[in-house]
N, C-alpha and C positions, 0 to 999 in steps of 0.2 A: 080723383084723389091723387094728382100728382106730388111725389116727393113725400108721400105720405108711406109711413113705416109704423106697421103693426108686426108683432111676432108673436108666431102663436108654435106650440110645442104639445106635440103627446106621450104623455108616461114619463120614460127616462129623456125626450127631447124639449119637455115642459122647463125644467132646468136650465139648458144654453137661451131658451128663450124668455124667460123672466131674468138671468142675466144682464142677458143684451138690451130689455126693455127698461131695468132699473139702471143702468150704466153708461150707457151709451147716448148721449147727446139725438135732438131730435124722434125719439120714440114715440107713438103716437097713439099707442095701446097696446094691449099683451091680452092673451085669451089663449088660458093652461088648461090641456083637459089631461086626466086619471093621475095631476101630481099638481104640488108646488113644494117651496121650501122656504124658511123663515127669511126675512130679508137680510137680517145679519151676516146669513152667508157669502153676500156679497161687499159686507163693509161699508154700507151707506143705506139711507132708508128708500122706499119707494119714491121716485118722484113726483113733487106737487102737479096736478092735473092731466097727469098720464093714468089713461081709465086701466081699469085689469076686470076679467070677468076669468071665472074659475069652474070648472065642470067637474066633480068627482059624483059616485056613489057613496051613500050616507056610511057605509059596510065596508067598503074597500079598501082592505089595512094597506094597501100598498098605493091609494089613492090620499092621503094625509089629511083626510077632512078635519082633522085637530090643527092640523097648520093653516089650511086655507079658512077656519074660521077665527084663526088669528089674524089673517091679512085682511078678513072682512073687516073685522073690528078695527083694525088700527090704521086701514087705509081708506081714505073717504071713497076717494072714484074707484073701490073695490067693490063688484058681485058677484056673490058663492048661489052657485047654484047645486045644490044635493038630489040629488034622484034616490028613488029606495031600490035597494038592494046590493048584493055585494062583489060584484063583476067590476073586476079592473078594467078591461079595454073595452069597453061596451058599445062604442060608439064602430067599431071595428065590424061590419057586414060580413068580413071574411073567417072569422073567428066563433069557437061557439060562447061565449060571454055575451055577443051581440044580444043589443035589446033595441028592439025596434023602436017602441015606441019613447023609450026616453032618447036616444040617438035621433028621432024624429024632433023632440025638442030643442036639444043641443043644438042641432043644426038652424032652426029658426030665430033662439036667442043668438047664439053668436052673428046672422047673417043680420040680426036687427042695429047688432052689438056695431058691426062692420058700417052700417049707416049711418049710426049715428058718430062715427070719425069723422073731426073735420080736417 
């Protein structure tokens, strides 16, 4: 994957990097886990054919599953993925939030996610 730029952000670093991946020229995908925010915030829409995949908890007020299933709907090469329960940083082994088994997912769709960039 030379020259190839995906940006991926957690929590509050989900933000500079749906950013960077709607804004910035050459992007090549984005993959937000426990946030996103409307594209509006950035003053332009998502761009045509740049994928985005989205990781929250279905629960997690501070994970904005009401926004990122607005980005599903309104952006084609968008996937929301929702896990049950309500643990913000869950994909975090160091933390007690961690859940194995959906963090065991995450990790599988995004590394699928990451393949299929060309």
């Amino acid at each position: 994957m030379p020259n190839t730029i995906v940006y991926a952000g957690f929590s509050l670093g989900a933000m500079p990097a749906q950013m960077l991946a709607q804004t910035r020229p050459g992007a090549k995908g984005a993959v937000l886990l426990h946030a996103s925010v409307p594209t509006s915030e950035f003053g332009r829409p998502w761009p045509h054919g740049v994928p985005l995949q989205m990781h929250t908890m279905d629960g997690d007020e501070l994970g904005d599953a009401d926004v990122a299933h607005q980005l599903a709907e309104t952006i084609e090469s968008a996937e929301l993925f929702l896990y049950p329960g309500d643990k913000h940083l869950f994909t975090d082994n160091s933390l007690p939030d961690y859940d194995e088994s959906a963090a065991t997912l995450v990790k599988q769709r995004v590394l699928s996610f990451l393949d299929s960039i060309e």
